[in-house]
C-alpha positions as CSV (number, residue, x, y, z in Angstrom):
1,X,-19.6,-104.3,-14.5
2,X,-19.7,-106.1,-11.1
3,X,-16.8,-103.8,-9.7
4,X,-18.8,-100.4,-11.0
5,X,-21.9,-101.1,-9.3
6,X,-19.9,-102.2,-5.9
7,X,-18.2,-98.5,-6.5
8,X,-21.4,-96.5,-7.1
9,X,-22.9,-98.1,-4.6
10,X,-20.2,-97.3,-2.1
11,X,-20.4,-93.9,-3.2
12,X,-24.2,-94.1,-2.9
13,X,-23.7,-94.8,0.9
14,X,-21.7,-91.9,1.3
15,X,-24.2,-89.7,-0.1
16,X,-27.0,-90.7,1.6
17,X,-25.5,-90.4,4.7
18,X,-24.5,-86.6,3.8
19,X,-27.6,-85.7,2.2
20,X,-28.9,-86.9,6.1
21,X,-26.6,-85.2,8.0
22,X,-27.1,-81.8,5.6
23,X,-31.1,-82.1,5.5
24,X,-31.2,-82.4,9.1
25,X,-28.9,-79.7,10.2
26,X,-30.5,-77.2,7.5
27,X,-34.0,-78.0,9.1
28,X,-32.3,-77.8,12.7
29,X,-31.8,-74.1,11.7
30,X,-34.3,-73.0,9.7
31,X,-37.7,-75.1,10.4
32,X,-40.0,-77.7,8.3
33,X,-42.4,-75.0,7.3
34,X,-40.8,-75.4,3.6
35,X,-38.8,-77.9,2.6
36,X,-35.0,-76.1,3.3
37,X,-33.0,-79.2,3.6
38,X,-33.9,-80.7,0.6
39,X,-33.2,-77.3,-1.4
40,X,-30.1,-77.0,0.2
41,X,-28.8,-80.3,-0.6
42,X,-30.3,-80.5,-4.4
43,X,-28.4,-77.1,-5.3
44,X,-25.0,-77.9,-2.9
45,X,-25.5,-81.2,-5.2
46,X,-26.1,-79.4,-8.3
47,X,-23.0,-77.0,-7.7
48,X,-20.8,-79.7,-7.1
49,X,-21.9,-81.6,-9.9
50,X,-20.9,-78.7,-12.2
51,X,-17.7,-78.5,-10.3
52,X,-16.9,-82.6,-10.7
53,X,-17.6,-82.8,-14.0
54,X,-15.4,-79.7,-15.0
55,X,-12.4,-81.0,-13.2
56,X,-13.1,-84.9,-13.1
57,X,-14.3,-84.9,-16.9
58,X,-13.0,-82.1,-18.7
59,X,-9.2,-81.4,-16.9
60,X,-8.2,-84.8,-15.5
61,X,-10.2,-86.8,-17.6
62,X,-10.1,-89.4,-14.6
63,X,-10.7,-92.8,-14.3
64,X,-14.3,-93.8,-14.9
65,X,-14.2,-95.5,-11.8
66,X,-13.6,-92.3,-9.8
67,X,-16.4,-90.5,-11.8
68,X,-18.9,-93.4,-11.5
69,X,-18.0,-93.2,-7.2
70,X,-18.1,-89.5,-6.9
71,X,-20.7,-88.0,-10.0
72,X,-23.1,-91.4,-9.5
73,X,-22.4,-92.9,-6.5
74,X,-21.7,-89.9,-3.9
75,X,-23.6,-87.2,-6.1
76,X,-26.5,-89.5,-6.6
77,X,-27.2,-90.1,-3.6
78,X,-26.4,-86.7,-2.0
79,X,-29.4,-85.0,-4.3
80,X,-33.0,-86.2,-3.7
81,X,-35.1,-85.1,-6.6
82,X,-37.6,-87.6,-5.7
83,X,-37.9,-86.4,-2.2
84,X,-38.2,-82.5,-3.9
85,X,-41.2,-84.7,-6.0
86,X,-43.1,-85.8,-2.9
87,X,-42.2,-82.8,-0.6
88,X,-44.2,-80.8,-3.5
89,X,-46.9,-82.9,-3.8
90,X,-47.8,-82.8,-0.1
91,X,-47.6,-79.1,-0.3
92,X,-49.9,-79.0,-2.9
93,X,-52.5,-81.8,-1.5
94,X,-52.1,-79.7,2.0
95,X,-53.4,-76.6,-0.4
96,X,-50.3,-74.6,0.2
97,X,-50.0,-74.2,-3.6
98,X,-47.7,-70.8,-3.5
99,X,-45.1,-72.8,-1.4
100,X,-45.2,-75.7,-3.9
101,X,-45.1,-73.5,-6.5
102,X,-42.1,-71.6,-4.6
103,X,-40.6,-75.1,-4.4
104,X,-40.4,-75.9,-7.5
105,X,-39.4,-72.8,-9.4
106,X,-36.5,-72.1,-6.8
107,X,-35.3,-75.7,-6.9
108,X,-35.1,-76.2,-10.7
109,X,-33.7,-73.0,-11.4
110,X,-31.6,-72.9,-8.4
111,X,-30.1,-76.0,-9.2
112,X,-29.5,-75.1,-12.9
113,X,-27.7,-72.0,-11.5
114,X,-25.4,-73.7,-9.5
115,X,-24.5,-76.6,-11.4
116,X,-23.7,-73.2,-14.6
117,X,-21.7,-71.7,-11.3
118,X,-19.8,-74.9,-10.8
119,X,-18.9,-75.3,-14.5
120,X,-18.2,-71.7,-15.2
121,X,-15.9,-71.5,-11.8
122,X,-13.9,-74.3,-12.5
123,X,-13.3,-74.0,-16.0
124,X,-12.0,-70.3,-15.0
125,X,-9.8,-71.6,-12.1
126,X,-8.5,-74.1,-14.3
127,X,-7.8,-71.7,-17.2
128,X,-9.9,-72.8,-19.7
């Protein structure tokens, strides 16, 4: 147990660090006027959530270890629902309720979307 929390929490550190590095360069680009960076890096996370778990799970059927590091861990940390939770909240309390509501609606079904996308890509690049 010791060794899977030392793992996701290595993979945690990794995430973070990308969710940081992506956030910052999306808002860099396009502005804080809507929360961009955080979009970006729930439905990049999303997609390659569907992605891992096709080819980690389903086709290699790896280690747990390696699923618990990338799918918990890296993943995990990489995605920031609860960031998309207070980001909305703000908007709202700030009385820009058509952005929340804009928020919201294109993060959960964006995120849906590309996590199908990932799943339905890699089950059709690895033939099944």
């Amino acid at each position: 147990m010791m060794s899977q929390l030392l793992i996701v929490a290595a993979g945690g550190g990794i995430g973070a660090v990308l969710r940081f590095l992506v956030s910052n360069g999306v808002y860099a680009t396009f502005g804080r006027d809507f929360p961009y960076g955080t979009l970006t890096v729930n439905v990049l996370g999303s997609l390659l959530m569907g992605m891992l778990y096709v080819l980690l799970v389903e086709r290699l059927a790896l280690a747990v270890e390696w699923r618990a590091f990338l799918m918990v861990g890296v993943l995990g940390a990489f995605t920031t629902f609860s960031t998309f939770s207070i980001e909305t909240l703000l908007l709202i309390e700030a009385g820009e309720h058509l952005k929340a509501l804009l928020n919201m609606l294109s993060s959960v079904i964006l995120c849906v979307l590309a996590t199908w996308g990932g799943v339905i890509g890699f089950r059709h690049l690895y033939g099944g």
